[in-house]
PDB file as gemmi writes it, atoms N, CA and C in Angstrom:
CRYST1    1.000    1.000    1.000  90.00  90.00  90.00 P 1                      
ATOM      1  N   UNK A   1      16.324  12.303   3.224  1.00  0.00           N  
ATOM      2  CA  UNK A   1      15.010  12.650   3.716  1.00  0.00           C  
ATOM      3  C   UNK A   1      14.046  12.730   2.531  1.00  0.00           C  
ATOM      4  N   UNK A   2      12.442  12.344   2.850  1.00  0.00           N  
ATOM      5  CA  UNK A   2      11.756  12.191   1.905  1.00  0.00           C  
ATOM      6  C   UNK A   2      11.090  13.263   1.631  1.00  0.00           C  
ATOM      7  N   UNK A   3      10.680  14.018   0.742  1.00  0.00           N  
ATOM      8  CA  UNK A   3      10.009  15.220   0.191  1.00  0.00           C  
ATOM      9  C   UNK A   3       8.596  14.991   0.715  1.00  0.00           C  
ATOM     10  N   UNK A   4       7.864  15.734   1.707  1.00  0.00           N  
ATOM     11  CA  UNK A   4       6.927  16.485   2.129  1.00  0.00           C  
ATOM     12  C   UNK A   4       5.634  15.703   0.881  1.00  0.00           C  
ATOM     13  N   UNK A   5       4.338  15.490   1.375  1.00  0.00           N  
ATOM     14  CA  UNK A   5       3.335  15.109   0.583  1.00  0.00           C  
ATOM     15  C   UNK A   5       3.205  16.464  -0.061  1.00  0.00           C  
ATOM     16  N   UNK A   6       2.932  17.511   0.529  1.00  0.00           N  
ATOM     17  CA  UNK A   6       2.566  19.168  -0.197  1.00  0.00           C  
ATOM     18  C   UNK A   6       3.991  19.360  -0.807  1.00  0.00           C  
ATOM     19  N   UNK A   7       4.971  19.051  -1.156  1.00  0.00           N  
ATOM     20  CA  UNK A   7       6.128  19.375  -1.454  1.00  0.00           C  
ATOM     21  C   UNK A   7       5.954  18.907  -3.431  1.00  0.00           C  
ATOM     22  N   UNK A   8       5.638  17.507  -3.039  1.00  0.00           N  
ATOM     23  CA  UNK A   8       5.202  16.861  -4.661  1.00  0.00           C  
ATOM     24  C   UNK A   8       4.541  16.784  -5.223  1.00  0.00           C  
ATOM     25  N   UNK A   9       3.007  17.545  -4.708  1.00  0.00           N  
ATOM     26  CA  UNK A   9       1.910  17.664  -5.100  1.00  0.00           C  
ATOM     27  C   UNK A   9       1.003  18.168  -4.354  1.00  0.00           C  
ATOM     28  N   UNK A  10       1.267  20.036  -4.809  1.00  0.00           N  
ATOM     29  CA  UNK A  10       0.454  20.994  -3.923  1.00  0.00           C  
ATOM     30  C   UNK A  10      -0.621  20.933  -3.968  1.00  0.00           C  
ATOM     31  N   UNK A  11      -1.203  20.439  -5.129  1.00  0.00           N  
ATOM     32  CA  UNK A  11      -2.766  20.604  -5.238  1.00  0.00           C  
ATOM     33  C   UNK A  11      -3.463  20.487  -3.931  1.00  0.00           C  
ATOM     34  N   UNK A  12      -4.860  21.203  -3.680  1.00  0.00           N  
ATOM     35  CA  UNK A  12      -5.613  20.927  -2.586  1.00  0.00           C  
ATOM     36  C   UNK A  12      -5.748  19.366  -2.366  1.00  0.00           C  
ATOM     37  N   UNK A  13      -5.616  18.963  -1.609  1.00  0.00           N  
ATOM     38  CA  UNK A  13      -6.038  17.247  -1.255  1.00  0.00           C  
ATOM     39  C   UNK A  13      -7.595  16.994  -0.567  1.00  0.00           C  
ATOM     40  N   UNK A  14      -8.363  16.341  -1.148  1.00  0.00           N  
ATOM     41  CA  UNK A  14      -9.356  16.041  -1.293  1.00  0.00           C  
ATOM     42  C   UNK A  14     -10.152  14.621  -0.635  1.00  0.00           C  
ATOM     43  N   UNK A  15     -10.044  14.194  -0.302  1.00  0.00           N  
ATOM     44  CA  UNK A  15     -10.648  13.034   0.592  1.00  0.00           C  
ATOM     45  C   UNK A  15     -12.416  12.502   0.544  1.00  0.00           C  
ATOM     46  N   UNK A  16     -12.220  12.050  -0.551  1.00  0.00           N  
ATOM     47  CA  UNK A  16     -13.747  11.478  -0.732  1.00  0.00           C  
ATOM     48  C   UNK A  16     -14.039  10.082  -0.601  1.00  0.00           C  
ATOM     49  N   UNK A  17     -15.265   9.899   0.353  1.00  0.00           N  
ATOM     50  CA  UNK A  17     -15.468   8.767   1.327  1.00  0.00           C  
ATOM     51  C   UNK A  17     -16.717   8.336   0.714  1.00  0.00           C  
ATOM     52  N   UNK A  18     -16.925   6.972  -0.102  1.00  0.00           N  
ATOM     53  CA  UNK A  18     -17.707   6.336  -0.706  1.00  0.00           C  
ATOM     54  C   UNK A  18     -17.850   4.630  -0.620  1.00  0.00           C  
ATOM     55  N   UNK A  19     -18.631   3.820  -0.447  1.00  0.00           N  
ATOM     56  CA  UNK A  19     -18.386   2.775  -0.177  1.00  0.00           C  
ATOM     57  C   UNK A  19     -19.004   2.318  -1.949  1.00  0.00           C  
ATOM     58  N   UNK A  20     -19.009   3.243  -2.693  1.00  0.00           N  
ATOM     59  CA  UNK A  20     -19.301   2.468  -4.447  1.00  0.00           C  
ATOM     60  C   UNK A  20     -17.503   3.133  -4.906  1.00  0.00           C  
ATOM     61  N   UNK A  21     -17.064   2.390  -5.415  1.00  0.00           N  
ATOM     62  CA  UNK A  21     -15.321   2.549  -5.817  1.00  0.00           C  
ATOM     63  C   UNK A  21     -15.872   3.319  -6.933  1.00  0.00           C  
ATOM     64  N   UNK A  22     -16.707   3.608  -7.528  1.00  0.00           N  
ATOM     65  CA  UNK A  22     -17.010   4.712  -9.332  1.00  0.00           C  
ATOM     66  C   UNK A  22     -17.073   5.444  -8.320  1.00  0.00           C  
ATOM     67  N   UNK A  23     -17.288   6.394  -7.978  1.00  0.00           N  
ATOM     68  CA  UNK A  23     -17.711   7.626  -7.095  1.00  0.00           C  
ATOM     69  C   UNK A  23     -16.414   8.419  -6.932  1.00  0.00           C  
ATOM     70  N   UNK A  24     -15.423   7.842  -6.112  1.00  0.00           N  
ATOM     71  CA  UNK A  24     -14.383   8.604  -6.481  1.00  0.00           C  
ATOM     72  C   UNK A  24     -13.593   8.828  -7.829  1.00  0.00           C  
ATOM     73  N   UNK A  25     -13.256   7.360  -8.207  1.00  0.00           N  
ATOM     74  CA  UNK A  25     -12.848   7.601  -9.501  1.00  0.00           C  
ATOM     75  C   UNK A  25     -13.807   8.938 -10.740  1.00  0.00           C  
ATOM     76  N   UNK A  26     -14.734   8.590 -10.519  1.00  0.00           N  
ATOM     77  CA  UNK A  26     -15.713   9.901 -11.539  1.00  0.00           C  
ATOM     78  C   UNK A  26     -15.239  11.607 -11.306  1.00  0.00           C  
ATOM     79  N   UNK A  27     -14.849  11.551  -9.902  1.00  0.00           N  
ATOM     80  CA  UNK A  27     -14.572  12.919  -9.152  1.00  0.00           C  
ATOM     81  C   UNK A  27     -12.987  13.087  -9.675  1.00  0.00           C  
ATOM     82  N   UNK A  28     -12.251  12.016  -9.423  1.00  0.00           N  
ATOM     83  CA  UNK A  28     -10.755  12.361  -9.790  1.00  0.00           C  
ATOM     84  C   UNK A  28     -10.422  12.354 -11.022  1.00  0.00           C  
ATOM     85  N   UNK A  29     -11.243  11.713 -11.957  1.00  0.00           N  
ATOM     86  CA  UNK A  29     -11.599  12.378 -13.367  1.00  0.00           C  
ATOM     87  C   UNK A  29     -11.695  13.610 -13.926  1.00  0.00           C  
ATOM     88  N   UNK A  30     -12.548  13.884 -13.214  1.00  0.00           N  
ATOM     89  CA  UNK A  30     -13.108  15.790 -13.388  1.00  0.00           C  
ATOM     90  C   UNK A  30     -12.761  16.014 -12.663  1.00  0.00           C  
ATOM     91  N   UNK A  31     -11.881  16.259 -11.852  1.00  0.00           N  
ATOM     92  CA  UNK A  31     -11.623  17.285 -11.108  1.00  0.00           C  
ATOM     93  C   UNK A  31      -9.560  17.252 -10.910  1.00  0.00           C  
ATOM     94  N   UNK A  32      -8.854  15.795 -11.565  1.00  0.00           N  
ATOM     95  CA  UNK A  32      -7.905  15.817 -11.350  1.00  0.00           C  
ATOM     96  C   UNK A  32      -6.851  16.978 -11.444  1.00  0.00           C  
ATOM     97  N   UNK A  33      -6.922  17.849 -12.850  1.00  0.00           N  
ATOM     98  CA  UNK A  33      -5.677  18.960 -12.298  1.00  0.00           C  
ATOM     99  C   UNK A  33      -5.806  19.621 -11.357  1.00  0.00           C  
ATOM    100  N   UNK A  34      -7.132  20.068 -11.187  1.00  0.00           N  
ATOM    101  CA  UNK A  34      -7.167  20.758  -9.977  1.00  0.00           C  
ATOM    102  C   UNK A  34      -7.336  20.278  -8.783  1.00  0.00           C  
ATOM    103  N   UNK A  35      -7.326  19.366  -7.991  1.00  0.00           N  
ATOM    104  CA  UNK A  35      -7.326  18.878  -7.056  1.00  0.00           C  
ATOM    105  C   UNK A  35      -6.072  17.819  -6.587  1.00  0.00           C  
ATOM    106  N   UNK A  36      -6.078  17.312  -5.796  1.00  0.00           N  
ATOM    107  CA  UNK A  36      -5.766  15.786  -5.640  1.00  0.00           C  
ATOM    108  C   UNK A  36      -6.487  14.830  -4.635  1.00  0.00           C  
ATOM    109  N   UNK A  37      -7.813  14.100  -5.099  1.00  0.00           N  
ATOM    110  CA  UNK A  37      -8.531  13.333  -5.089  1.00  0.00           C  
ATOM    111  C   UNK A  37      -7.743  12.137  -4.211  1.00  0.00           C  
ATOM    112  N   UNK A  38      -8.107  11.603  -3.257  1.00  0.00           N  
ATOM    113  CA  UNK A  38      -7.994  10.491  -2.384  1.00  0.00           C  
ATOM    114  C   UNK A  38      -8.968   9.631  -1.938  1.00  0.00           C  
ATOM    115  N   UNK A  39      -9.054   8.456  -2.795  1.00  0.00           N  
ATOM    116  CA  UNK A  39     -10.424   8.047  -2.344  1.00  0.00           C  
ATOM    117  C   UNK A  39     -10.356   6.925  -0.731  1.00  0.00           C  
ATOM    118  N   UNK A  40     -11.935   7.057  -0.434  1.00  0.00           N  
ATOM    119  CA  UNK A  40     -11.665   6.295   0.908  1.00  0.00           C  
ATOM    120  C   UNK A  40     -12.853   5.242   1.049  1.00  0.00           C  
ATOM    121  N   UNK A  41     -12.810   4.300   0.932  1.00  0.00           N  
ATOM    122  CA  UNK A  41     -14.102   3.489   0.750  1.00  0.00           C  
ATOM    123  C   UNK A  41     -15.002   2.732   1.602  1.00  0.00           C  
ATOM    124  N   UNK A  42     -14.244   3.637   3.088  1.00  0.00           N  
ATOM    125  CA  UNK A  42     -15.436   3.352   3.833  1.00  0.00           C  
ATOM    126  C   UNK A  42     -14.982   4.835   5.373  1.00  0.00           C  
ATOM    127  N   UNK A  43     -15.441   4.928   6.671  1.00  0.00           N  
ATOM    128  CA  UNK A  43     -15.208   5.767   7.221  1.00  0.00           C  
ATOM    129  C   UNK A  43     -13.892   5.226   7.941  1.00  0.00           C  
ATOM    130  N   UNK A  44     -13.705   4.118   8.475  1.00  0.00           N  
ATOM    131  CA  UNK A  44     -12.702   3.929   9.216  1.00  0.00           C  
ATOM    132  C   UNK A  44     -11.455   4.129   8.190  1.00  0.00           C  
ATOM    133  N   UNK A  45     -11.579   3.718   6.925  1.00  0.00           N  
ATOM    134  CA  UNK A  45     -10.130   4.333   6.409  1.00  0.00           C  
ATOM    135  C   UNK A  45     -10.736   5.987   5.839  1.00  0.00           C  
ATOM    136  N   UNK A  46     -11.072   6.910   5.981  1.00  0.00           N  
ATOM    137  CA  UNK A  46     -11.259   7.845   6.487  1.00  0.00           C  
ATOM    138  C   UNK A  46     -10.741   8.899   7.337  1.00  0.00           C  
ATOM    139  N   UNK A  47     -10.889   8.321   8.557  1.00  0.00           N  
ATOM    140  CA  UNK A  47     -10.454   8.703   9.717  1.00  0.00           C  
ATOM    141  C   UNK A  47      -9.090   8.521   9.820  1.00  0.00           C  
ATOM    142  N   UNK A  48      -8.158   7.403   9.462  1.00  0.00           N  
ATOM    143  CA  UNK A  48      -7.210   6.683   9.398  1.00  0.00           C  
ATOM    144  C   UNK A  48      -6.055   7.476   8.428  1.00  0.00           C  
ATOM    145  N   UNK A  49      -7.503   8.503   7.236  1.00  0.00           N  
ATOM    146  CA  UNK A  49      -6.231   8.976   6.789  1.00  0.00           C  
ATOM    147  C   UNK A  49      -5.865  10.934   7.294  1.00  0.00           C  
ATOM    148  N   UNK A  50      -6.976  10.809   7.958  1.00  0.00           N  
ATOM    149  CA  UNK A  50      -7.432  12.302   8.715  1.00  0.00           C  
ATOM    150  C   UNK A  50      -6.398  12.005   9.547  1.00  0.00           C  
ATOM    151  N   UNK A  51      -6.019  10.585  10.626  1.00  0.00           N  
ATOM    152  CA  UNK A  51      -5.436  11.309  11.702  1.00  0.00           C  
ATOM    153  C   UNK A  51      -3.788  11.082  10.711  1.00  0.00           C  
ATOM    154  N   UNK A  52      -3.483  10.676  10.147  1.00  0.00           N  
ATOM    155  CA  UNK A  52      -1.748  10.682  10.025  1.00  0.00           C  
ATOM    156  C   UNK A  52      -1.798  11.399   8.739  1.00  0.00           C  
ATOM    157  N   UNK A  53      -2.423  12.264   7.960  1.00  0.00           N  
ATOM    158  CA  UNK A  53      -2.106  13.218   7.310  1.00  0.00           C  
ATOM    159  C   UNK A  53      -2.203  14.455   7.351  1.00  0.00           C  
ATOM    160  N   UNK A  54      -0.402  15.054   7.313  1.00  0.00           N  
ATOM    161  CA  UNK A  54      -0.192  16.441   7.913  1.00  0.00           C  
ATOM    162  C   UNK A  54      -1.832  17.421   7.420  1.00  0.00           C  
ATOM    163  N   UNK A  55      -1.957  17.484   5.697  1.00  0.00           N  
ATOM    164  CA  UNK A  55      -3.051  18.391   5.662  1.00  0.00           C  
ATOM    165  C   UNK A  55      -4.158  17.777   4.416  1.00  0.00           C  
ATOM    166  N   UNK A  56      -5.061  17.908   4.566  1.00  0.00           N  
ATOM    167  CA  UNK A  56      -6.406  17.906   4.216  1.00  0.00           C  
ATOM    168  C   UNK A  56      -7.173  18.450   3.873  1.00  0.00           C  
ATOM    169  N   UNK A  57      -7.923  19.022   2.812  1.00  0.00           N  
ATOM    170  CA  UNK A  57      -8.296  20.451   2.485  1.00  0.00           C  
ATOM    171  C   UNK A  57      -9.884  20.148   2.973  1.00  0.00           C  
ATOM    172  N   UNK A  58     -10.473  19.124   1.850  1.00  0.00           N  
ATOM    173  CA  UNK A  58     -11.929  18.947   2.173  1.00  0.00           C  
ATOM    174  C   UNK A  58     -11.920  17.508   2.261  1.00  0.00           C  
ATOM    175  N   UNK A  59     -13.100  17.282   3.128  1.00  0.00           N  
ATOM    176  CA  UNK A  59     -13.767  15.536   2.872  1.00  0.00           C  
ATOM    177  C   UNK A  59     -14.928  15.894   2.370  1.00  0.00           C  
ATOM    178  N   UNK A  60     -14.917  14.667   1.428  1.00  0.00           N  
ATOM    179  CA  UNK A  60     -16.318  14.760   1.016  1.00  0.00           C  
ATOM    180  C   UNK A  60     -17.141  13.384   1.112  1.00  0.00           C  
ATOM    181  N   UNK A  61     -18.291  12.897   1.576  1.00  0.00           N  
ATOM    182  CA  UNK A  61     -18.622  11.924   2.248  1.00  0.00           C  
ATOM    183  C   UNK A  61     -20.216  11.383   1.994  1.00  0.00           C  
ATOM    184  N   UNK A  62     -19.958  10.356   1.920  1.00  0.00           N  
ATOM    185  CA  UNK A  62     -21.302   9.440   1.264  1.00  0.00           C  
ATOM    186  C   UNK A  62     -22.354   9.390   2.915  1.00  0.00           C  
ATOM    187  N   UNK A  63     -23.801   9.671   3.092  1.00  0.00           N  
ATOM    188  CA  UNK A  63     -24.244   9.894   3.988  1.00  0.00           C  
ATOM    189  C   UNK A  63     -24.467   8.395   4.397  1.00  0.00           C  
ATOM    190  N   UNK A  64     -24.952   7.518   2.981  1.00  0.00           N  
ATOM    191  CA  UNK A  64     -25.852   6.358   3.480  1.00  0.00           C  
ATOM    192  C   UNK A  64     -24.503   5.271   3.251  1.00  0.00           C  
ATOM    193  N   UNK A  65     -23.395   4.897   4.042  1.00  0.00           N  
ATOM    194  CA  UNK A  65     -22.606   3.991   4.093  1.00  0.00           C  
ATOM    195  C   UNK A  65     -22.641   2.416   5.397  1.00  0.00           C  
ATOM    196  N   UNK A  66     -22.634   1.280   5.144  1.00  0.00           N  
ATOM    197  CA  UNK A  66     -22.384   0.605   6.283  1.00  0.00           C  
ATOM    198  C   UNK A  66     -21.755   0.577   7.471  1.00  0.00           C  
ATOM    199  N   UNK A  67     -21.802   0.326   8.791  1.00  0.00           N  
ATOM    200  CA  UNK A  67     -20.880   0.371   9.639  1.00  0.00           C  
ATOM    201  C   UNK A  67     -20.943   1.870  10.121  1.00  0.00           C  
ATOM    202  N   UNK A  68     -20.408   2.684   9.744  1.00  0.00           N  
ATOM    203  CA  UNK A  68     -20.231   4.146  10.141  1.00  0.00           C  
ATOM    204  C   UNK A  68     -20.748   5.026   8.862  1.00  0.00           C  
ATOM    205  N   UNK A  69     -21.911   5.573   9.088  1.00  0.00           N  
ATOM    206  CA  UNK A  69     -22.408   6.326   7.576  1.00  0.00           C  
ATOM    207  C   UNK A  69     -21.728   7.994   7.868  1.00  0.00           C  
ATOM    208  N   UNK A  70     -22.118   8.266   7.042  1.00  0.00           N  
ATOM    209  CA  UNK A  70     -21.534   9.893   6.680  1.00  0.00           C  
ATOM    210  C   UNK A  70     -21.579  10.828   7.868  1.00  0.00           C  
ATOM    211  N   UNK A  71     -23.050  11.033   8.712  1.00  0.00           N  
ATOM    212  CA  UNK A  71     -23.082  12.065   9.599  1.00  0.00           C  
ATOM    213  C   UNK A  71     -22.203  11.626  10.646  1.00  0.00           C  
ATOM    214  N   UNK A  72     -21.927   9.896  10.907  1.00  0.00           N  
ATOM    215  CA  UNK A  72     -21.325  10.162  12.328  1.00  0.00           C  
ATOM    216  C   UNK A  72     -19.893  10.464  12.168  1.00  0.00           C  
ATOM    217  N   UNK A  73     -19.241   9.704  10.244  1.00  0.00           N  
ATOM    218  CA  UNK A  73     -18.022  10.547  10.259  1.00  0.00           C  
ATOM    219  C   UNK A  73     -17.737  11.999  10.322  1.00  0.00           C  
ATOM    220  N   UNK A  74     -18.513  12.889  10.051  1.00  0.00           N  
ATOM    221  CA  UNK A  74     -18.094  14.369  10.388  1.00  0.00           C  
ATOM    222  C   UNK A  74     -18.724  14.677  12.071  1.00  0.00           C  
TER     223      UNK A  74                                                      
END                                                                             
């Protein structure tokens, strides 16, 4: 059996939704020990990782994105 995502890396998990790829990377920079940063580069993979991951601490989310922008993902 495979070890639990929170099992190998408790850090809070973080979910930041940007359609510019620097945006997350800059965040998981500064913020890597303490966090664990997941970037998502648009809303549908987003959502995609909201519904099949057990836990999620925060999203953090670009307002002005194509296709699905920020307010209608939250």
């Amino acid at each position: 059996m495979e070890p639990k995502f929170e099992e190998v890396d408790p850090r809070p998990i973080v979910i930041v939704v940007d359609d510019e790829i620097l945006v997350p990377v800059g965040w998981a920079r500064s913020l890597r020990r303490d966090l664990r940063i997941i970037p998502a580069g648009n809303a549908a993979r987003a959502l995609h990782l909201l519904a099949t991951m057990e836990r999620v601490d925060l999203l953090m989310t670009d307002l002005h994105m194509p296709v699905m922008h920020g307010g209608e993902l939250l």
